[in-house]
MDAnalysis code that builds the backbone (N, CA, C; Angstrom):
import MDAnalysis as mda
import numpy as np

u = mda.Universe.empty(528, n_residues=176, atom_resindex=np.repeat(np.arange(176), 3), trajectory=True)
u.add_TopologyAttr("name", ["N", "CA", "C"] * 176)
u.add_TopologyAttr("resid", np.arange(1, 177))
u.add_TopologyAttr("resname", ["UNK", "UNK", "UNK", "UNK", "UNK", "UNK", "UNK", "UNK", "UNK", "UNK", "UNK", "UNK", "UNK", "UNK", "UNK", "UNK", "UNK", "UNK", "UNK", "UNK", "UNK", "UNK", "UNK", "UNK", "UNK", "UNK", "UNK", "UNK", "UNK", "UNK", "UNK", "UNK", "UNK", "UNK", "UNK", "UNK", "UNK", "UNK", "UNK", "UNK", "UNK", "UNK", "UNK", "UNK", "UNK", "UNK", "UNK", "UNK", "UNK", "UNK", "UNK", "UNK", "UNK", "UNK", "UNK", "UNK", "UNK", "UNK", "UNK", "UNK", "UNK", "UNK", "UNK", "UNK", "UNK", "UNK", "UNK", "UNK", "UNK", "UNK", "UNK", "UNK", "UNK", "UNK", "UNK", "UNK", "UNK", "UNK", "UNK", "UNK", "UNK", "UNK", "UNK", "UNK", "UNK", "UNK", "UNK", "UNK", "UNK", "UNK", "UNK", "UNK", "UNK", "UNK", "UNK", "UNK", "UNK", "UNK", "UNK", "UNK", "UNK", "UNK", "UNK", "UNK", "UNK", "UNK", "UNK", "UNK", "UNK", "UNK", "UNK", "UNK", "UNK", "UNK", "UNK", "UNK", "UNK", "UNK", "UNK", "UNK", "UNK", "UNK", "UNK", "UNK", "UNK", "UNK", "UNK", "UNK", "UNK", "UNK", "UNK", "UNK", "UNK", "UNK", "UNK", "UNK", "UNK", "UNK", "UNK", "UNK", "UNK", "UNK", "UNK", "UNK", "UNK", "UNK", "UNK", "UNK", "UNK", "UNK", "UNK", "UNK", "UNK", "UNK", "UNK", "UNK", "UNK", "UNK", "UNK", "UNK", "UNK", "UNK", "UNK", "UNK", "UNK", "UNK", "UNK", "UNK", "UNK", "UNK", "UNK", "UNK", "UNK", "UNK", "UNK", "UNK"])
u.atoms.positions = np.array([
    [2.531, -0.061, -0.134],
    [3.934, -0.054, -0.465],
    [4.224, 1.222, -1.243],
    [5.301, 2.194, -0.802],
    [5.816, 3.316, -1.464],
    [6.364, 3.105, -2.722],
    [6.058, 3.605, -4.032],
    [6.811, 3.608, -5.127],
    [7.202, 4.404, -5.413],
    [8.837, 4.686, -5.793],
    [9.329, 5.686, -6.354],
    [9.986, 5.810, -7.833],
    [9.206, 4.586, -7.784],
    [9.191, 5.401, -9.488],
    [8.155, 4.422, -10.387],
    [7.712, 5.831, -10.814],
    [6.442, 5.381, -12.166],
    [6.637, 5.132, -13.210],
    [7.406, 4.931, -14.368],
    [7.601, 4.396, -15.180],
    [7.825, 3.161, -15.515],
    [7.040, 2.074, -16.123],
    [7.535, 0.883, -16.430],
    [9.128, 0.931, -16.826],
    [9.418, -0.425, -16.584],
    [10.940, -0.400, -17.087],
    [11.033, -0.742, -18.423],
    [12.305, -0.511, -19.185],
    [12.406, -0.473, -20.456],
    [13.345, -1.712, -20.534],
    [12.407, -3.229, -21.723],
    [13.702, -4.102, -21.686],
    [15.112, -3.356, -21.665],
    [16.023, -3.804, -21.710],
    [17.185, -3.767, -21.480],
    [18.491, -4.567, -22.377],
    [18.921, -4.786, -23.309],
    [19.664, -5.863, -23.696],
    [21.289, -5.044, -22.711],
    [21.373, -4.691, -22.583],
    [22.482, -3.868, -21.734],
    [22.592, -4.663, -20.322],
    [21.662, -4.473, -20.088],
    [21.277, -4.970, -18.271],
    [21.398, -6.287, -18.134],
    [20.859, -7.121, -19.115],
    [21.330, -8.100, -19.173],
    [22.513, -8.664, -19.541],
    [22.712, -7.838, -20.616],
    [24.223, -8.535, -20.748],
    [25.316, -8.146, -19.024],
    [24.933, -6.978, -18.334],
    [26.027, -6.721, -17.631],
    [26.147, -7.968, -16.245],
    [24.241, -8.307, -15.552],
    [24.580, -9.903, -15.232],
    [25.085, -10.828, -15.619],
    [25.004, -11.333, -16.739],
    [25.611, -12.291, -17.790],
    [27.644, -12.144, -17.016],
    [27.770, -10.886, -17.460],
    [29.094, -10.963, -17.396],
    [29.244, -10.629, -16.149],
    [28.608, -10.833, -15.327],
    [29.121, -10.074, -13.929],
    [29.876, -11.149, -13.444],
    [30.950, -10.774, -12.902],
    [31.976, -12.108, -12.087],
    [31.913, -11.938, -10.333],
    [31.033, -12.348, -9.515],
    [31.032, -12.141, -8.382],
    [32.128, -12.109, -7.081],
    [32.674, -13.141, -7.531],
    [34.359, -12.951, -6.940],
    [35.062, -11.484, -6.964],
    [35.107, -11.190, -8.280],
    [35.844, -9.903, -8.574],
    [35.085, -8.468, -7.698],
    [33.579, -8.792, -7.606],
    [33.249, -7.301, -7.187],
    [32.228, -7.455, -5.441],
    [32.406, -8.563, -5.509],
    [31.800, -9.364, -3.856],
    [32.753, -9.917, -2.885],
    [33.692, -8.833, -2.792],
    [34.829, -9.536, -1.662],
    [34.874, -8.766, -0.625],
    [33.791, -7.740, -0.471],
    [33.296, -7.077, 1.181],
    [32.278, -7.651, 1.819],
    [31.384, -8.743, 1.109],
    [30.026, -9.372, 1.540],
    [31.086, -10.851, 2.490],
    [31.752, -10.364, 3.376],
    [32.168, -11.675, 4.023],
    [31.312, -12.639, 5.406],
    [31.435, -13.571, 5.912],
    [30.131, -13.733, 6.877],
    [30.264, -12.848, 7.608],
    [31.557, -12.120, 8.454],
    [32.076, -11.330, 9.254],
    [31.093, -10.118, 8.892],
    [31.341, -9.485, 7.433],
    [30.016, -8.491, 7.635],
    [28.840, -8.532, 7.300],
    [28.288, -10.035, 7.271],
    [26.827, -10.124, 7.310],
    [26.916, -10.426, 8.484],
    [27.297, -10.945, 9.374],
    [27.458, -10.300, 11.087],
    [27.119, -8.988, 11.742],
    [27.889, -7.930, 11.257],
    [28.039, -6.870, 11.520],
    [26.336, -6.328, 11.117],
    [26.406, -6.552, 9.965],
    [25.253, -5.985, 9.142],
    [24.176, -6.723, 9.989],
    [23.545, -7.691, 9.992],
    [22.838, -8.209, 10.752],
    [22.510, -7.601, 12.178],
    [23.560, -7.674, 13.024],
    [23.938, -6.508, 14.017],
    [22.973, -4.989, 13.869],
    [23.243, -4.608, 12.690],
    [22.955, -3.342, 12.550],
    [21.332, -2.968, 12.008],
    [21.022, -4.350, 11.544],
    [19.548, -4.174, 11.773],
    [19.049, -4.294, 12.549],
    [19.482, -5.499, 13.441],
    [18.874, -5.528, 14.753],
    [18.634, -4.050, 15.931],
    [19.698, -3.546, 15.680],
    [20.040, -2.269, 16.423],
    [18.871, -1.070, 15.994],
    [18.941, -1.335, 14.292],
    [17.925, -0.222, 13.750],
    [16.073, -0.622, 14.404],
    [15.952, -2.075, 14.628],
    [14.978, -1.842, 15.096],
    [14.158, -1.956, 16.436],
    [15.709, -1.924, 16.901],
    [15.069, -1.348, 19.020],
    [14.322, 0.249, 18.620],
    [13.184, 0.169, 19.782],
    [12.820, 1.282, 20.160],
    [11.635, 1.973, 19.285],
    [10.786, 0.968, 18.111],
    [10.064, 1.233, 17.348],
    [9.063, 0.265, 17.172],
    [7.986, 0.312, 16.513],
    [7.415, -1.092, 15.834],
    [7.658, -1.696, 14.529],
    [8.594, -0.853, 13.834],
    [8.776, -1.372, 12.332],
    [9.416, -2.594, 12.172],
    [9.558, -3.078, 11.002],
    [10.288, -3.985, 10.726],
    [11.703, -3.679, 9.576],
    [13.024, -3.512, 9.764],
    [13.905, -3.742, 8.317],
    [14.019, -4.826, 7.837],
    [14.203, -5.373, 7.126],
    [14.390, -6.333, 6.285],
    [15.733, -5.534, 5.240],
    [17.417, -6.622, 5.098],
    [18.235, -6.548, 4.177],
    [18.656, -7.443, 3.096],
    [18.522, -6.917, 1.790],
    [18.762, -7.815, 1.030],
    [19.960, -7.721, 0.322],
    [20.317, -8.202, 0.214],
    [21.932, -8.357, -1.151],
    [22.087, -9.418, -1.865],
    [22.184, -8.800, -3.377],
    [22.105, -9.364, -4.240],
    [23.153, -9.308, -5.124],
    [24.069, -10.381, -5.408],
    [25.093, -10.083, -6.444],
    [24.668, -9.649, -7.741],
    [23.731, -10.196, -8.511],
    [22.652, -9.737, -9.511],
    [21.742, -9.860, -10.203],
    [20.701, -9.528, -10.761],
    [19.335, -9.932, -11.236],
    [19.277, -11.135, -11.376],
    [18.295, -11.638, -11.502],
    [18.415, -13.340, -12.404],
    [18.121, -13.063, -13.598],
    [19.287, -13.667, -14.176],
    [19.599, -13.853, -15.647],
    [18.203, -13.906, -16.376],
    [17.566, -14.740, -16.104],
    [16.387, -15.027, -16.921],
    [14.863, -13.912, -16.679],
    [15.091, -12.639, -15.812],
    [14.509, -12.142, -15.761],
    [15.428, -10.160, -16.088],
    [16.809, -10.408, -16.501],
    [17.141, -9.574, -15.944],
    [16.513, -8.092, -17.220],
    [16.630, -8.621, -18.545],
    [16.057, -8.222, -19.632],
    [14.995, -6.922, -19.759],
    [14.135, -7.824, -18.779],
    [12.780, -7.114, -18.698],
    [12.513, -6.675, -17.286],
    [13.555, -6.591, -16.040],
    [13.564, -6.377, -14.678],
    [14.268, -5.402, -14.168],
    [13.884, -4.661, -13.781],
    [14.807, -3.291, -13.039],
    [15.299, -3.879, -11.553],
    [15.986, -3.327, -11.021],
    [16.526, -3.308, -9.828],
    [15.289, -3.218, -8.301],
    [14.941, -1.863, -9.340],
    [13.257, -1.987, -8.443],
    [12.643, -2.731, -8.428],
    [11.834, -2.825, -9.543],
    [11.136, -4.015, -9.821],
    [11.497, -5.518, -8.995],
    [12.893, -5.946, -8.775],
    [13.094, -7.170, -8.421],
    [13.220, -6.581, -6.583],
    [13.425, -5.903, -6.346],
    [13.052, -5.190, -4.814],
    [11.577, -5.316, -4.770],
    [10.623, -4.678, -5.398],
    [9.697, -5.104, -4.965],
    [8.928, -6.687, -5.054],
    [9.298, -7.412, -5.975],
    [9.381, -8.823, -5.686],
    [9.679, -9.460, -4.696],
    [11.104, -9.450, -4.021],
    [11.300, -9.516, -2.721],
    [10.422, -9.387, -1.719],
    [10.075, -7.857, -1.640],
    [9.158, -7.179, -0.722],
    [8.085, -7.982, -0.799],
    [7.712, -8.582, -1.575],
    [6.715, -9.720, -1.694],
    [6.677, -10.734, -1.312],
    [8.243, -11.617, -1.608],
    [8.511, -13.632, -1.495],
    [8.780, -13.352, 0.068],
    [9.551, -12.148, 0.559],
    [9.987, -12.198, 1.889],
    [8.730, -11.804, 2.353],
    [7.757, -11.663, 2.554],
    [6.469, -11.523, 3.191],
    [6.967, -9.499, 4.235],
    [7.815, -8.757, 3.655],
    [8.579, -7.707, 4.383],
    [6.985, -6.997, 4.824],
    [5.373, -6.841, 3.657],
    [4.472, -6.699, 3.327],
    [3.391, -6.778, 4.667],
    [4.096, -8.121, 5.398],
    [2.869, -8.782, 6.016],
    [3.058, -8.632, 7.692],
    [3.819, -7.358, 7.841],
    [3.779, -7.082, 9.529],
    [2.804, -6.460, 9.845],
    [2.259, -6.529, 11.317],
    [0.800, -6.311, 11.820],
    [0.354, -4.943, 11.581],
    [1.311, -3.721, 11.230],
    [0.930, -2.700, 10.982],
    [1.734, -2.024, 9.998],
    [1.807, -3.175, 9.302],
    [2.308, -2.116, 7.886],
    [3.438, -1.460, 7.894],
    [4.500, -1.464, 8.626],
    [5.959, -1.059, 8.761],
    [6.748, -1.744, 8.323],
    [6.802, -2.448, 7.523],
    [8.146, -3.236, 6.855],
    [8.993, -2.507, 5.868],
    [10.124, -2.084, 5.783],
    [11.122, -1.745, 4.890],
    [12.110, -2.447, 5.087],
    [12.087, -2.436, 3.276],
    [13.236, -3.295, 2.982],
    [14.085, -2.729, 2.183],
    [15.332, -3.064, 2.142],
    [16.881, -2.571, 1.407],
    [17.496, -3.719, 0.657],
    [17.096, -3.065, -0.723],
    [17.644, -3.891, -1.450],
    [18.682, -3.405, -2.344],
    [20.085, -4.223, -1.872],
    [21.141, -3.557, -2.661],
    [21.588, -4.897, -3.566],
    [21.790, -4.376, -5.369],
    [22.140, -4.986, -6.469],
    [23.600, -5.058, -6.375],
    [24.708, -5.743, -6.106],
    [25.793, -5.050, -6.317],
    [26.525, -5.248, -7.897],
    [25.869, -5.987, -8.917],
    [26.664, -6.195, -10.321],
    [25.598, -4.643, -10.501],
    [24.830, -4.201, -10.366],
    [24.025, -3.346, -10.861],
    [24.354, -1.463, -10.380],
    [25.350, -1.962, -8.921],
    [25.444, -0.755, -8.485],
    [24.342, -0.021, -7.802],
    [23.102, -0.398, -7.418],
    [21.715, 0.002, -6.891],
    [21.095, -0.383, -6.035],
    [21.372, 0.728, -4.793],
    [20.136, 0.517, -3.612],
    [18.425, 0.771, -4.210],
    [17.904, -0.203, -3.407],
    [16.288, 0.864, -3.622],
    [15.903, 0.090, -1.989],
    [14.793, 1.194, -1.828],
    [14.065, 1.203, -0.500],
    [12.614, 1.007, -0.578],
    [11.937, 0.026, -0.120],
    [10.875, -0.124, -0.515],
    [9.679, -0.046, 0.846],
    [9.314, 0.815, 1.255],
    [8.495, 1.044, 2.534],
    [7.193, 0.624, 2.493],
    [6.548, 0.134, 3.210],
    [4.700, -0.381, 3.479],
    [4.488, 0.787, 3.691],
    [2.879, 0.907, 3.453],
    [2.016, 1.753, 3.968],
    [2.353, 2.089, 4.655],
    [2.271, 1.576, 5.826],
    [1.932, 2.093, 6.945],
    [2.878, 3.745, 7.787],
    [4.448, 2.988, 6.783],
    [5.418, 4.034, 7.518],
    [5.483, 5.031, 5.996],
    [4.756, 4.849, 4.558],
    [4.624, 5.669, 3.882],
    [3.417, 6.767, 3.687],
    [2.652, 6.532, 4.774],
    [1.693, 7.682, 4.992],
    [2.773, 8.500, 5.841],
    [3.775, 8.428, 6.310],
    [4.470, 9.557, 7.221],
    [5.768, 10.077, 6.543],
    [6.434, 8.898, 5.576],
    [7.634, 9.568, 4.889],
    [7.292, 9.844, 3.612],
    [8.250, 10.543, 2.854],
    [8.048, 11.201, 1.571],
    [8.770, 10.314, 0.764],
    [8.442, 9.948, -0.709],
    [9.231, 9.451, -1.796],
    [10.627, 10.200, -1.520],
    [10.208, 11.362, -1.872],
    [12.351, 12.242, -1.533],
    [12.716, 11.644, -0.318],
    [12.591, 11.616, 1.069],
    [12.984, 11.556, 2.226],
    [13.830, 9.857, 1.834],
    [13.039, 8.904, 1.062],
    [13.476, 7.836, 0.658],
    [14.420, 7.772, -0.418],
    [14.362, 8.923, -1.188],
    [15.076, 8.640, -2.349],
    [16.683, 9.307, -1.680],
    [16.214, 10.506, -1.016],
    [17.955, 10.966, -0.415],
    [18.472, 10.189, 0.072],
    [17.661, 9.287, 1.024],
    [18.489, 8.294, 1.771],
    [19.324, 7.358, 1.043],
    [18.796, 6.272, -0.032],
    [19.276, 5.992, -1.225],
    [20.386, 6.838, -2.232],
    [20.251, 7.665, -2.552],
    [20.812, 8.547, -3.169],
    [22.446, 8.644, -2.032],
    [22.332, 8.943, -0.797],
    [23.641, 9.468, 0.242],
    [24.217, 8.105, 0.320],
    [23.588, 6.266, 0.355],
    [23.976, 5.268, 0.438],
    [24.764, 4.792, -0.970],
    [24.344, 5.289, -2.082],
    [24.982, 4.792, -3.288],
    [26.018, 5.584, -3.603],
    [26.169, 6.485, -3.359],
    [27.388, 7.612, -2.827],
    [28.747, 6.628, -2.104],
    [28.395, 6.554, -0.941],
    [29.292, 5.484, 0.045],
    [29.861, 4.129, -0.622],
    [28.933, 3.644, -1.456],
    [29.283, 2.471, -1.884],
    [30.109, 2.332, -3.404],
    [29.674, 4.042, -3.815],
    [30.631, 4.146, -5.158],
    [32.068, 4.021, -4.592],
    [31.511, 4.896, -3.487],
    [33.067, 5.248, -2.965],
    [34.086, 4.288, -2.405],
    [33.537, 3.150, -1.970],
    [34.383, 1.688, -2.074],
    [33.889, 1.578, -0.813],
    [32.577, 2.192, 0.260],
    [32.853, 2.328, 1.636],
    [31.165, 1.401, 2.153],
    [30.734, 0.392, 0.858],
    [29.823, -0.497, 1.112],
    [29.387, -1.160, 2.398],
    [30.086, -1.086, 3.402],
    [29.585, -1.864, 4.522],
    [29.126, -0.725, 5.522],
    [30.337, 0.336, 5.122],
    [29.682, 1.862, 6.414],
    [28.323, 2.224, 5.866],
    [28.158, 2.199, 3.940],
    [26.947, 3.221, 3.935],
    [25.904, 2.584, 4.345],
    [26.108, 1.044, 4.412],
    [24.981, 0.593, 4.752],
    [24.457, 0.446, 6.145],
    [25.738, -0.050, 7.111],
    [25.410, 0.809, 8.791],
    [24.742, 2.249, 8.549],
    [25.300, 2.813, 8.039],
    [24.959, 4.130, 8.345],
    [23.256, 4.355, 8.188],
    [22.861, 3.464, 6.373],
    [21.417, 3.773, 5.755],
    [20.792, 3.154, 7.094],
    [21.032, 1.951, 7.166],
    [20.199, 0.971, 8.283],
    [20.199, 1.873, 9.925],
    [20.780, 2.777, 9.818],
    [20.593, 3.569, 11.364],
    [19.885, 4.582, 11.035],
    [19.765, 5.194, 9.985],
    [18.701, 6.415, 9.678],
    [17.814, 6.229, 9.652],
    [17.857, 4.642, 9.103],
    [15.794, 3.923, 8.572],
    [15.153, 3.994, 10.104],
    [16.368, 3.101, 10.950],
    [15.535, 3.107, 12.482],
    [15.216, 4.249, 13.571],
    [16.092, 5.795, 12.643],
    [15.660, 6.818, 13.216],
    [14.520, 7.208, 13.387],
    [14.201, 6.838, 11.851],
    [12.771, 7.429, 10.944],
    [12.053, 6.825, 11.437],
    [11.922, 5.265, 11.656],
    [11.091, 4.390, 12.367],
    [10.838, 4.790, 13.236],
    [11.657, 5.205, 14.341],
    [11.614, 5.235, 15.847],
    [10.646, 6.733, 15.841],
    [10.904, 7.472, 15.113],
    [10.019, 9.166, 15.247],
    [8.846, 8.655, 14.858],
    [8.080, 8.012, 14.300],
    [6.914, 7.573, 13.848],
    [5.952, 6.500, 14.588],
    [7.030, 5.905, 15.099],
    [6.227, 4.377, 15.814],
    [7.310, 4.080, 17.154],
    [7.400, 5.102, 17.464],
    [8.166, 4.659, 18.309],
    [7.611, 3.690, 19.813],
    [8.316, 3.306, 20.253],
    [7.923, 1.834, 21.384],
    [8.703, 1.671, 22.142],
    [9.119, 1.934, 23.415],
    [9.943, 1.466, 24.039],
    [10.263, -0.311, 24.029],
    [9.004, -0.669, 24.480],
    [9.235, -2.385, 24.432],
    [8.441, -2.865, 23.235],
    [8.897, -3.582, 22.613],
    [7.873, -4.408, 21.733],
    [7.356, -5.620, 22.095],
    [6.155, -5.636, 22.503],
    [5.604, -6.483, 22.954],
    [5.472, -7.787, 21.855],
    [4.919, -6.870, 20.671],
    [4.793, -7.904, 19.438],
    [6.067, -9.032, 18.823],
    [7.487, -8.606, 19.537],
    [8.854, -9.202, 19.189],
    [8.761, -8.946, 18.360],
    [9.952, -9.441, 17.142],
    [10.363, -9.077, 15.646],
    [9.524, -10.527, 14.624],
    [8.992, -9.523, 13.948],
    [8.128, -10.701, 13.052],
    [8.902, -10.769, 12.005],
    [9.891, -10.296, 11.463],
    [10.880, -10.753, 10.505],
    [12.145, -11.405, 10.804],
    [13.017, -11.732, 10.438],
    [14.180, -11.957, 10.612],
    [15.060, -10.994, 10.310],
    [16.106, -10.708, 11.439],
    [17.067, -9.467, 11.065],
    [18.026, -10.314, 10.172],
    [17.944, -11.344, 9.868],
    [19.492, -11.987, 9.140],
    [19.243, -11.414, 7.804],
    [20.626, -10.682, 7.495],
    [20.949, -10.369, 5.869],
    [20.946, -11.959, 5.021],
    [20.397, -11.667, 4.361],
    [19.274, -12.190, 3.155],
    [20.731, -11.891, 1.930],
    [21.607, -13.086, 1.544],
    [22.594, -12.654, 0.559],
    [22.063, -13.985, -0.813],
    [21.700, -13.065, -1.864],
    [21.326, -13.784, -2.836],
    [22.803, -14.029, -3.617],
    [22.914, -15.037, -3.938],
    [24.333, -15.063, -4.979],
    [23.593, -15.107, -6.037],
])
């Protein structure tokens, strides 16, 4: 699994308080089923033509009881864990995990497709998606991230047919 960043996280009484007060109604009224449709859609799409796996997550925000001592990352790579994103036959699973009380994508790649991409190559991608979503345009940046991932996929592992089918589920994964 790719890490991009080395530093333990620093409790937080900030971070927590901003879950605490986060009101999901007020800042979760683009997550409709209509675009976990779409979105869903768009993973599926990202992973014709490769062997990887995406995996999407959305999260309104940390859990309270961990949020203190938990980064955004940190609870991405947890995920990357409970969702088994870890356990495809060759090590291609990436996953997207966007915080939205937190404001934060992170990208969390297996081995397998991080012997070929770079921490930067991951972090721009992230970096051009949290851009889009400052910008109020949350559902494009994420079509957009989820079609670059399956670019990257597809130059690396690419497959016309997958014999192996999809060992994950393309359904967006919406944590309230």
């Amino acid at each position: 699994m790719e890490q991009l960043q080395s530093q333990p996280t620093q409790p937080s009484f900030a971070r927590w308080w901003r879950q605490v007060m986060f009101v999901p109604f007020l800042h979760s009224k683009w997550i409709t089923p209509d675009a976990r449709k779409r979105l869903t859609a768009k993973v599926t799409e990202a992973e014709i033509g490769h062997r990887g796996e995406v995996f999407l997550v959305i999260e309104n925000h940390l859990p309270i009881s961990n949020a203190y001592h938990q980064s955004c990352y940190e609870r991405a790579v947890e995920l990357f864990s409970l969702c088994r994103v870890w356990d495809t036959e060759e090590n291609t699973g990436v996953l997207v995990y966007v915080n939205v009380c937190e404001h934060d994508l992170e990208i969390i790649a297996d081995r397998g497709i991080s012997e070929h991409v770079s921490p930067t190559v991951w972090q721009a991608m992230c970096d051009k998606a949290i851009a889009g979503i400052k910008g109020k345009q949350v559902e494009a940046s994420l079509a957009e991230l989820l079609d670059e991932i399956g670019q990257l996929l597809r130059q690396y592992y690419y497959l016309e047919h997958d014999p192996a089918g999809n060992e994950l589920s393309d359904t967006v994964m919406f944590i309230k």
